[in-house]
C-alpha positions in Angstrom: -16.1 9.7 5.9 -14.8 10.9 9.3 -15.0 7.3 10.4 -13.1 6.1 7.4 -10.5 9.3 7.4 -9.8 8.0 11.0 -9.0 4.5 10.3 -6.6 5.2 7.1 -5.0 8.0 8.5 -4.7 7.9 12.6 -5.3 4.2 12.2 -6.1 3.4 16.2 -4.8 5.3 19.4 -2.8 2.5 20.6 -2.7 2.8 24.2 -2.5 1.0 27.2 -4.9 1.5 30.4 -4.7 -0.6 33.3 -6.4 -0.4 37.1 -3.5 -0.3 39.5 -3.8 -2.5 42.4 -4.6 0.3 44.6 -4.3 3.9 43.8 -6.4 3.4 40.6 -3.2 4.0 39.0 -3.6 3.8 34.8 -0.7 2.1 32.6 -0.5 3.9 29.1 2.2 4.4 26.8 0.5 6.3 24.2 2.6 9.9 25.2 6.0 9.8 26.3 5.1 11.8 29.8 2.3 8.9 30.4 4.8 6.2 29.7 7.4 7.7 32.2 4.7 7.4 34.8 3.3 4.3 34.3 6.8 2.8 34.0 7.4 4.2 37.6 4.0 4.0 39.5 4.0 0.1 38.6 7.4 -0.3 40.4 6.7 2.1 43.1 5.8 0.1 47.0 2.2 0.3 46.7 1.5 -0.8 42.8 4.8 -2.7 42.9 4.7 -5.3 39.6 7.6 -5.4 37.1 5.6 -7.3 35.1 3.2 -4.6 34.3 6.5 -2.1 34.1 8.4 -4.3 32.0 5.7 -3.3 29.0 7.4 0.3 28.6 10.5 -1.7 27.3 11.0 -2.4 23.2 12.2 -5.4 21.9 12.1 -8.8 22.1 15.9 -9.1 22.7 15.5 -10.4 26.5 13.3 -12.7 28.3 10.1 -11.3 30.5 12.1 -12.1 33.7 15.2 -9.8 32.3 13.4 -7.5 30.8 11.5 -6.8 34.4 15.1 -6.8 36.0 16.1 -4.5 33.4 12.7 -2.1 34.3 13.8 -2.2 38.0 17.1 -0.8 37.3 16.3 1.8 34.6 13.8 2.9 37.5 16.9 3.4 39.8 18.9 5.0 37.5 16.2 8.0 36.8 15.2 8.6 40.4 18.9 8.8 41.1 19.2 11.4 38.3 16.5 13.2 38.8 13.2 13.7 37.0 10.5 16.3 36.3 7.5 14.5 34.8 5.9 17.8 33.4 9.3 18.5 31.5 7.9 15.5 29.5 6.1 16.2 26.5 2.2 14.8 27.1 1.5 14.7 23.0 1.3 11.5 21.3 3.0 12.7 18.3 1.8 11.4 14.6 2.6 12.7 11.4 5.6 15.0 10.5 6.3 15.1 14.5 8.7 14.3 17.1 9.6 10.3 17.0 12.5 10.3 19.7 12.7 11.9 23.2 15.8 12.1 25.4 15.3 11.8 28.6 18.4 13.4 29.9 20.8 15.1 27.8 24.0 14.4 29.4 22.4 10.8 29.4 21.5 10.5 25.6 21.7 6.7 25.6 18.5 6.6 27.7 15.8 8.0 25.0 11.8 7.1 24.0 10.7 6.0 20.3 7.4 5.8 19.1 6.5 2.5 17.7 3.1 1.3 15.8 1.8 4.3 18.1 3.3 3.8 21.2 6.0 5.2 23.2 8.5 2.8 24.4 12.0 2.9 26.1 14.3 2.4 23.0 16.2 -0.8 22.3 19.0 1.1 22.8 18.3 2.4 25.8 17.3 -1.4 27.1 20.9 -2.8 26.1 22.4 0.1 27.9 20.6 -0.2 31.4 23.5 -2.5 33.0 26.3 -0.3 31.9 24.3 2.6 32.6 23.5 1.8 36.1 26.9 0.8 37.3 28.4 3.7 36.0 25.5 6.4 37.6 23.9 4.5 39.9 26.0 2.0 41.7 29.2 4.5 40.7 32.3 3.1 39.4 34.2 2.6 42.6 31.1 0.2 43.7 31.1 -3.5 43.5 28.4 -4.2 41.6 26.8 -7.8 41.6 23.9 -8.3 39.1 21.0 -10.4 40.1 18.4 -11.7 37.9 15.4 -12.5 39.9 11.6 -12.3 39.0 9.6 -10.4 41.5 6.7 -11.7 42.6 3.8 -10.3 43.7 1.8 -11.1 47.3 -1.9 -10.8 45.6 -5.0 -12.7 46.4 -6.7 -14.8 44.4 -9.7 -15.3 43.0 -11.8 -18.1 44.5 -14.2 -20.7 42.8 -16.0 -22.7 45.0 -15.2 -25.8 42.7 -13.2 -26.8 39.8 -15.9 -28.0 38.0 -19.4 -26.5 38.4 -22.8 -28.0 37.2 -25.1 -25.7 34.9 -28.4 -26.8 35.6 -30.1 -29.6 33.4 -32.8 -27.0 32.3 -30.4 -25.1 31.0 -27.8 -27.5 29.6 -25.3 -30.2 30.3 -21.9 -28.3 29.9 -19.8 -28.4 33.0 -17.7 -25.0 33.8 -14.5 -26.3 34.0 -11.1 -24.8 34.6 -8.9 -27.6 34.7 -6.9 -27.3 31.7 -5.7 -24.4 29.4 -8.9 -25.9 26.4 -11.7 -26.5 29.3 -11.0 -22.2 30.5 -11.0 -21.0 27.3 -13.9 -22.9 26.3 -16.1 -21.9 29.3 -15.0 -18.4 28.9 -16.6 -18.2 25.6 -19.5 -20.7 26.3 -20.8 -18.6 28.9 -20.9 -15.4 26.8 -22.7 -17.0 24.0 -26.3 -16.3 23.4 -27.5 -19.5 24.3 -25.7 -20.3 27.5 -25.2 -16.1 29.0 -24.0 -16.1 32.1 -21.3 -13.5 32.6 -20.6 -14.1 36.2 -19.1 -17.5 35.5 -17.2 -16.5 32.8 -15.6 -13.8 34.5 -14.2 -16.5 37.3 -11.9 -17.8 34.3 -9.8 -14.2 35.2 -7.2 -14.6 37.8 -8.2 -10.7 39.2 -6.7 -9.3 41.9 -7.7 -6.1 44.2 -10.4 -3.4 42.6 -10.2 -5.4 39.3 -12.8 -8.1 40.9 -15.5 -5.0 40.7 -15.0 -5.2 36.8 -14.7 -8.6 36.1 -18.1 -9.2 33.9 -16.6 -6.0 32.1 -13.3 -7.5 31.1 -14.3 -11.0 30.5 -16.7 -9.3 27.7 -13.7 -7.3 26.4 -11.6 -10.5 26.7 -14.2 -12.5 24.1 -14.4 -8.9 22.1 -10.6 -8.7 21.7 -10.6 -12.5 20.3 -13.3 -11.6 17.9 -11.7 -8.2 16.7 -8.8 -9.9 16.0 -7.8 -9.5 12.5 -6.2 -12.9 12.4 -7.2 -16.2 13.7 -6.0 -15.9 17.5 -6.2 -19.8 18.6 -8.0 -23.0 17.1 -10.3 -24.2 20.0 -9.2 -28.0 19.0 -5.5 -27.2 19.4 -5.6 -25.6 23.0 -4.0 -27.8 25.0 -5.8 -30.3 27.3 -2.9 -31.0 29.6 -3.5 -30.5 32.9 0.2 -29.8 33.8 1.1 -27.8 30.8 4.9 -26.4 31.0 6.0 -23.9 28.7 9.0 -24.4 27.5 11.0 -21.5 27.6 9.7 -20.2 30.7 9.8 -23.5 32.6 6.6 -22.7 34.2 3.1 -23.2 34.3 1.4 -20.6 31.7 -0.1 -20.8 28.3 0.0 -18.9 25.4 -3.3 -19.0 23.4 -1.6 -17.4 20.4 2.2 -16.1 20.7 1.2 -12.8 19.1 -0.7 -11.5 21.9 1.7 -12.2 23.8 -0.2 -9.9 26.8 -3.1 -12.6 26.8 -2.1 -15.9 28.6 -3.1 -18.1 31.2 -1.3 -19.3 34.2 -2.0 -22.3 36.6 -3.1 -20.8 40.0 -3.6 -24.2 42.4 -5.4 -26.5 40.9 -6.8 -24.1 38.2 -6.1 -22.5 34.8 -6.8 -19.0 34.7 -6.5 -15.8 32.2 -3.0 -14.4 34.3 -3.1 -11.3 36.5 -1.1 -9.9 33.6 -3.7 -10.7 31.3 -6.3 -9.3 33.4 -4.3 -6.0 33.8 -3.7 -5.4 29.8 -7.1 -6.6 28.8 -8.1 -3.1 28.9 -5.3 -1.7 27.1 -5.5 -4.5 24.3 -8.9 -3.8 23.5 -8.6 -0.1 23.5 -5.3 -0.8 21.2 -7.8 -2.8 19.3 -11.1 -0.6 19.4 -9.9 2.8 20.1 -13.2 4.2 21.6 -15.3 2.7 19.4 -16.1 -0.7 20.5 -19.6 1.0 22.6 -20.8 2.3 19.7 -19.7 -1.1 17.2 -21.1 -3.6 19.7 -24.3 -1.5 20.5 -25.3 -2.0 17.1 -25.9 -6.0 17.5 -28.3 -5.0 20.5 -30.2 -3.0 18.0 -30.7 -6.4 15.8 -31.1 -8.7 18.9 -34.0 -6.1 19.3 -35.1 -6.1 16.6 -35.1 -10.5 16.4 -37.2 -10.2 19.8 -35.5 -13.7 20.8 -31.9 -13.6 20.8 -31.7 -17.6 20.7 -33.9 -17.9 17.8 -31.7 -19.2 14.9 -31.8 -20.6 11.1 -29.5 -23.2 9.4 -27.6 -22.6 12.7 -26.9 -19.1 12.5 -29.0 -16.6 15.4 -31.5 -14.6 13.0 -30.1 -11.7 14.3 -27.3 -12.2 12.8 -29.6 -12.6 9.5 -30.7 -9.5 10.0 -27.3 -7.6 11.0 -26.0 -9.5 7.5 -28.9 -8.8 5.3 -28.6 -5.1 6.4 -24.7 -4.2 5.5 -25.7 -6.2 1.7 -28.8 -3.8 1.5 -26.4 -1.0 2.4 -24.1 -2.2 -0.4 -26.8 -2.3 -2.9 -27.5 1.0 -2.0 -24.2 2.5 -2.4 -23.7 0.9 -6.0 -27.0 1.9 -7.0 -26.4 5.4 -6.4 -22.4 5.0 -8.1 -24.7 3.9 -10.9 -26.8 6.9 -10.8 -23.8 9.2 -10.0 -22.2 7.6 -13.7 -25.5 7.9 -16.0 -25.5 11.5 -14.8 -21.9 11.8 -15.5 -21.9 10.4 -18.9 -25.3 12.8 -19.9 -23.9 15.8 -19.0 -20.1 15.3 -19.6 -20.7 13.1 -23.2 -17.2 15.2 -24.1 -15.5 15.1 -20.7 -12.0 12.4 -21.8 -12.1 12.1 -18.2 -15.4 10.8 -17.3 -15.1 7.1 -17.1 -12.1 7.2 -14.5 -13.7 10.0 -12.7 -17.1 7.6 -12.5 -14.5 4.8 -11.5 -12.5 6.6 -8.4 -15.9 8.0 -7.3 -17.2 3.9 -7.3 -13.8 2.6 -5.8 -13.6 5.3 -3.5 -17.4 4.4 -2.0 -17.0 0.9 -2.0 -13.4 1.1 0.0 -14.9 3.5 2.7 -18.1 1.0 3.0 -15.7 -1.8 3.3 -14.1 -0.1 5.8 -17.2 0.5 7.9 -18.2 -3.2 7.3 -14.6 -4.4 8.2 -14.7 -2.3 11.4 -18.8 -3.6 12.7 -17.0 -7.5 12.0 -16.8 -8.5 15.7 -20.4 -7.0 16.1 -21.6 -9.8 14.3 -20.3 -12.4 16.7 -20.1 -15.0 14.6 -17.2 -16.8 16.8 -13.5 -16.6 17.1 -13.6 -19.5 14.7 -15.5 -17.5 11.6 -14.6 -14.1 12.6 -11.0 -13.7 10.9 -12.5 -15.4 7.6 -14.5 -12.1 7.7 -12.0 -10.2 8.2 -9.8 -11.9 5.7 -12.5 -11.6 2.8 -13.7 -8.0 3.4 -9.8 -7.2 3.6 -8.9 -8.8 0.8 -11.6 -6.9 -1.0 -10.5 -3.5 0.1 -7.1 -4.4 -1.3 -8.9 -5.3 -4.5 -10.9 -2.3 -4.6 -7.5 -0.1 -3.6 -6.0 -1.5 -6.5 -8.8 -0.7 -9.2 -9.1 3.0 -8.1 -5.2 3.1 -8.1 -5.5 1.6 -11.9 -8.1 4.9 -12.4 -5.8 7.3 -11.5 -2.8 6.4 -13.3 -4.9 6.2 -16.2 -6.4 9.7 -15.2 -2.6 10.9 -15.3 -2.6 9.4 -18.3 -4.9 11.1 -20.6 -4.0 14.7 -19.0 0.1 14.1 -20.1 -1.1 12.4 -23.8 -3.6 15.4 -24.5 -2.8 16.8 -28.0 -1.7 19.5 -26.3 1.6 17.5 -25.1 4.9 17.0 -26.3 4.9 13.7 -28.2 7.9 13.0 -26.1 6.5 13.7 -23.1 3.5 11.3 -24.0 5.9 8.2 -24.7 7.4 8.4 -21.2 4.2 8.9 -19.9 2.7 5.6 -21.8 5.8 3.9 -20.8 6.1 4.7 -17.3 2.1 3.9 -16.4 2.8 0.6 -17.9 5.3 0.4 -14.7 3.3 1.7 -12.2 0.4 -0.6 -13.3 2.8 -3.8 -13.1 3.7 -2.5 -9.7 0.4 -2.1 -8.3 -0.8 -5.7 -9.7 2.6 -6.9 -8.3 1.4 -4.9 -4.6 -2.1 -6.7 -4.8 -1.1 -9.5 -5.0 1.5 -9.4 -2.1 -0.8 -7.4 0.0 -3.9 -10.5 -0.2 -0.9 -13.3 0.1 -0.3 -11.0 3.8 -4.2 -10.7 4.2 -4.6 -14.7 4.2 -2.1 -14.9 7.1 1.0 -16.6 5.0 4.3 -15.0 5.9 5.9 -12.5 3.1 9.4 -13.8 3.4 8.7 -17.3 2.8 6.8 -16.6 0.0 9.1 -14.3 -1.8 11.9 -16.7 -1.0 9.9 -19.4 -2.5 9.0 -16.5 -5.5 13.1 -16.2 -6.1 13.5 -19.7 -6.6 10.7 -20.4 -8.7 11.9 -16.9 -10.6 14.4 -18.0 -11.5 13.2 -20.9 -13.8 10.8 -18.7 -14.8 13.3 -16.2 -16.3 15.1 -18.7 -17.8 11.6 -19.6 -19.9 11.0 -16.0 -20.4 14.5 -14.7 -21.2 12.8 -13.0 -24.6 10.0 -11.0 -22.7 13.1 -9.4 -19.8 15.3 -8.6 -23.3 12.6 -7.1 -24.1 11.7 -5.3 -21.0 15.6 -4.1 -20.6 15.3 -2.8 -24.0 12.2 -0.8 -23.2 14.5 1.1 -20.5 17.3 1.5 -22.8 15.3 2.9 -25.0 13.8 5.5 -22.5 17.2 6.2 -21.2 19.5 6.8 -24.4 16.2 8.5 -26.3 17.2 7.0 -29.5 13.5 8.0 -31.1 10.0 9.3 -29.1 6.6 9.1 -29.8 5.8 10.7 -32.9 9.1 10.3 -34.6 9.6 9.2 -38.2 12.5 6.2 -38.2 14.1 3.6 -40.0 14.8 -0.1 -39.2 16.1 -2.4 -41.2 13.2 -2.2 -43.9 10.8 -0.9 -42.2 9.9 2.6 -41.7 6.8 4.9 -40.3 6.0 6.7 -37.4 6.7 5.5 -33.8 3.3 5.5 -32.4 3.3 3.8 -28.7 6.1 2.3 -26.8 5.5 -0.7 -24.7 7.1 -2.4 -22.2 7.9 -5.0 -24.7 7.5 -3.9 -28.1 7.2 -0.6 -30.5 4.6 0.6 -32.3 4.8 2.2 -35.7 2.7 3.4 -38.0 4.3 2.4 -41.8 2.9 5.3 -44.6 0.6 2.2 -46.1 -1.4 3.3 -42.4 -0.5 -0.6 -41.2 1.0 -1.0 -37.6 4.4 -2.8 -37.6 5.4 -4.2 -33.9 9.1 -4.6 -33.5 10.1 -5.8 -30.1 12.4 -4.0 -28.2 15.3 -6.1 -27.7 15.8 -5.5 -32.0 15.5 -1.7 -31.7 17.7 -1.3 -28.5 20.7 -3.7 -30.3 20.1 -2.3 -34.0 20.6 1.0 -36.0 17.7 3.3 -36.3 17.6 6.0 -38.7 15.8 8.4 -37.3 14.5 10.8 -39.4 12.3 12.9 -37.3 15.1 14.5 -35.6 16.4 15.9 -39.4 17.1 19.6 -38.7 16.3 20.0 -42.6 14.1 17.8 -44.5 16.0 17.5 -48.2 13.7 17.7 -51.7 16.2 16.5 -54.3 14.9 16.3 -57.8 15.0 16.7 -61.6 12.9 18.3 -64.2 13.7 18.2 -67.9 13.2 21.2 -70.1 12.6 21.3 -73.9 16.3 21.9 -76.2 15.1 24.7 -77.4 14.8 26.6 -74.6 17.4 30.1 -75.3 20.2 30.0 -72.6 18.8 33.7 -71.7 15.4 32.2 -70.8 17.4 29.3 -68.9 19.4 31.6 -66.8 15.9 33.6 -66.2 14.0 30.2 -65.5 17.1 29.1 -62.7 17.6 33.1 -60.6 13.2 33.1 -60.6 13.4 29.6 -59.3 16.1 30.6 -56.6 14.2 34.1 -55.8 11.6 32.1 -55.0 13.2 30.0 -52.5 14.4 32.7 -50.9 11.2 34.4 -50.1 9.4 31.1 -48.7 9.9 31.3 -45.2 10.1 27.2 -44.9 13.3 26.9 -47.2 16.3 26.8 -45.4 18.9 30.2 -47.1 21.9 29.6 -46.8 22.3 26.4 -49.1 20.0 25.5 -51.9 20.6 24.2 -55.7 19.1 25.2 -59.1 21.4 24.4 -62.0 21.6 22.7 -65.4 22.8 19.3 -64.7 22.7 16.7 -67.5 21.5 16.0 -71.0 18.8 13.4 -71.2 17.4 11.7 -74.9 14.5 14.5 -74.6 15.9 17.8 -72.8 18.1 19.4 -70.8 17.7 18.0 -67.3 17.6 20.6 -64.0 18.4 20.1 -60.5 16.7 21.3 -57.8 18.1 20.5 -54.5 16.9 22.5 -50.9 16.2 21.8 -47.4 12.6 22.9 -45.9 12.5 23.7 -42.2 9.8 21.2 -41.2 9.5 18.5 -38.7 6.6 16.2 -40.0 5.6 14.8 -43.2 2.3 17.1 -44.0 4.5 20.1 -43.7 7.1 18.2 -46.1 4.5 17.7 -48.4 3.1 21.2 -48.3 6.4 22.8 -48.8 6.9 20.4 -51.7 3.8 21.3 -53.3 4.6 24.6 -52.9 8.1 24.8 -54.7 6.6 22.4 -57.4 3.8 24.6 -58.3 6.5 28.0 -58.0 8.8 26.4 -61.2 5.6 25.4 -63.2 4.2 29.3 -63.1 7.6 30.5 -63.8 7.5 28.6 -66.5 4.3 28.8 -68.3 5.4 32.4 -67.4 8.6 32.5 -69.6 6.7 30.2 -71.9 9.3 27.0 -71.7 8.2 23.8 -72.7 8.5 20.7 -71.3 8.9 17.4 -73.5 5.7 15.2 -73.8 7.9 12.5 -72.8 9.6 14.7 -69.8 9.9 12.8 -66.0 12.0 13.5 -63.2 14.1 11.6 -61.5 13.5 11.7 -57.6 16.1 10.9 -55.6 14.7 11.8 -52.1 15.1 9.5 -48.4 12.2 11.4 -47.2 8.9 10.0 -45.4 
């Protein structure tokens, strides 16, 4: 849980840590004090390299060669100005704190943001350097004469005895070779494989310089570790150029970028040779703590335990090492595990909550939740398995893809947890509508996230695809212009409230009680107990009677009593009737009929007209009931008669 906690909420301490040539100086941006200095100890006479320096500038606005130019002169302008390091705050910030420091307040131009972890001289603050430094550095009175060189450092080099070196026969018949961008790389990662180890070779594919040589087995290892960790694929081994004088383009120089988004990692022709830059062999460090945090002991230690546990680390099976078998077989175990005890965890849910409305999502977030934080762990032991930098990203591709998966299910359990707490009987039936209504939304949204998020997870670029997703759209709208009326209806309808949830309306012919709104139809229940669906383009551009919002529910009728009924007992029969409405507290008092109204062929017909203060149908029908059974004892009471062939006549528009 910790583990998992630290991935999805600190992510990794991005951070950059680099030997210095001399002083055992460290390069790390991950406070805004520690960027300060390493910005300044890399251009400083001992440690000079503006390459290194040039990494404390954001953006990708200006070329490496400016952007060092650029460093050099922002150096100038805050020695000239003055600078106390420990006036710099050392904290690396994160949630709810700072994400912008000024430097100097009467120089607010020149300021540090904190991106994807790191501190970095703003954009801002690099587009301002030039003006900046003529103004306080070379003052205005000063001819000032920009120059825009690249610095370059006097360094030794590395030295291999040959450009190509024999392995022996015994071993095998690959050749180290470092004459072209593909035959580095490849001997690199040859010579760290299990079959062919030798760690000393592939560390002379490193152009070090300085103390750095002393570490060289160290960072050719991280090197291969970074490539493996890498959550994308970093390079195809086919596609790496086999030119022997490979030009980049922009640069107009001899390097080579394996993969343009690590843009730290290159190679560089030094003689006759291809090598991993000095550059490259300064950051490899920082990149892998960027990548690993401080974990990547512990993650790769865990292989050893399986090589161990193999005995022969060559041994292999349909071309896989079968210590990798084991490592594999060991994280499905570990699966099995987990989802027998979520089956456990639900039996024992389901025995002793049997009247719990919440137990199936509760078993469901509790299932998601395990599965996501063993997903995690798997995700994160990946490049333990060292299957290659050709297999690893598919591992990382799948296992992501099924986090997102997983995400998405225990997202669909909670909105459906929010949904039975707001449609509890205990709710407004208006409040339970919207709440049907707007889960619907958030459901379409999440599906609609999902699917986004695995598009990004297989490596194909967003933009494109939603620009491909607007064209298509649009003929798809044109084929679905019912289902969007009907969709636009379903928000009109939430927005003007016309009817809810539990309301009694009229449409058209139809009438019932509105039991679910969709996000393309109506439900309603009709009084045969059928369920009419109406979509809700009809209801949104038609009248609706609705009769649930009545303030007064009306009882109009007729009863017919015999001709010989005396006027006296008529006039009793009419002020008992209207007492009696009067003292039952559902009648409304202030308006109400009882009078002789007609002659009919058998008797003299009497209307009785009132409102009941009810909202639903049952109470209707019980104040009905009620006043019915109130005229017949008054009746039998005063002895009237009714004819045999005596009816009344309703006249009612209730439901």
């Amino acid at each position: 849980m910790i583990r998992f906690i630290k991935l999805t909420l600190l992510f990794a301490i991005i951070s950059l840590n680099i030997s210095a040539q001399k002083n055992n100086i460290v390069f790390d941006n991950s406070t805004p004090r520690r960027t300060v200095k390493s910005h300044l100890s890399f251009l400083s006479n001992e440690n000079f390299n503006p390459k290194i320096a040039a990494y404390t500038l954001a953006g990708d606005k200006y070329t490496p060669q400016q952007k060092q130019a650029l460093s050099v002169k922002l150096k100038d302008i805050i020695l000239k100005h003055g600078i106390d390091l420990t006036d710099i705050p050392d904290k690396r910030g994160g949630f709810l704190r700072q994400k912008k420091f000024i430097l100097f307040d009467d120089l607010p131009q020149i300021y540090l943001v904190r991106i994807h972890k790191k501190w970095l001289y703003s954009e801002e603050t690099v587009d301002n350097i030039n003006k900046i430094y003529k103004t306080y550095y070379l003052k205005k009175n000063k001819k000032y004469s920009a120059k825009n060189g690249e610095h370059t450092d006097s360094v030794s080099t590395n030295t291999v005895n040959n450009s190509v070196i024999n392995i022996p026969d015994t071993v095998t018949k690959i050749k180290f070779s470092l004459a072209t961008p593909y035959n580095t790389i490849l001997s690199h990662l040859v010579f760290l494989s299990d079959s062919l180890y030798n760690p000393e070779l592939s560390a002379k594919t490193i152009h070090f310089t300085g103390a750095d040589t002393a570490r060289a087995i160290e960072l050719a290892i991280k090197l291969k570790q970074i490539f493996l960790g890498a959550e994308f694929q970093v390079f195809d081994i086919n596609d790496i150029s086999k030119d022997t004088n490979f030009v980049d383009t922009l640069s107009g120089k001899h390097i080579y970028y394996p993969n343009p988004e690590l843009k730290e990692l290159y190679l560089e022709k030094v003689g006759d040779k291809w090598l991993y830059s000095t550059v490259t062999s300064k950051l490899i460090a920082s990149v892998h703590k960027d990548m690993y945090s401080d974990d990547a002991e512990e993650i790769f230690s865990l292989s050893d335990r399986f090589i161990a546990l193999a005995g022969n680390k060559s041994d292999a099976v349909l071309g896989i090492a079968l210590w990798q078998w084991y490592m594999l077989l060991f994280f499905v175990i570990v699966g099995f595990i987990i989802l027998g005890i979520n089956f456990i965890i639900k039996k024992l849910i389901y025995r002793y909550y049997t009247k719990n409305r919440y137990k199936h999502q509760i078993a469901g977030i509790i299932k998601m939740l395990s599965m996501i934080i063993y997903l995690h762990i798997v995700k994160e032991y990946i490049p333990a398995i060292q299957f290659g930098v050709e297999y690893s990203h598919i591992l990382y591709k799948t296992v992501k893809i099924l986090i997102i998966y997983k995400s998405g299910i225990l997202s669909f359990h909670i909105i459906n947890t929010v949904k039975l707490y707001f449609t509890k009987e205990d709710k407004k039936k208006s409040v339970q509508g919207i709440v049907i209504f707007v889960t619907l939304i958030l459901k379409t949204i999440a599906v609609i996230v999902i699917v986004l998020m695995s598009i990004q997870a297989l490596g194909y670029s967003l933009v494109n695809v939603l620009a491909g997703l607007s064209i298509g759209g649009f003929a798809i709208a044109l084929g679905a212009q019912d289902t969007i009326k009907n969709f636009f209806g379903s928000i009109l309808i939430f927005s003007d409230h016309p009817f809810k949830v539990g309301d009694y309306i009229k449409h058209q012919n139809i009438s019932g009680t509105v039991e679910e709104v969709g996000l393309r139809t109506t439900k309603i229940r009709t009084p045969h107990n059928s369920v009419v669906t109406i979509p809700n383009s009809k209801l949104s551009d038609s009248d609706i009677d609705n009769l649930g919002r009545r303030q007064y529910r009306r009882f109009k009728t007729y009863f017919v009593i015999d001709y010989k009924t005396p006027t006296e007992k008529i006039d009793e029969l009419v002020n008992r009737i209207e007492k009696a409405i009067q003292e039952n507290p559902d009648t409304r008092k202030d308006f109400y009929i009882v009078k002789m109204d007609d002659f009919s062929d058998v008797g003299i017909k009497i209307l009785l007209y009132v409102f009941f203060l009810v909202d639903n149908l049952k109470d209707e029908a019980r104040c009905k009931h009620t006043i019915i059974k109130d005229v017949l004892n008054i009746a039998q009471d005063l002895d009237i008669k009714f004819p045999v062939r005596n009816f009344s006549i309703p006249d009612n528009e209730n439901g």
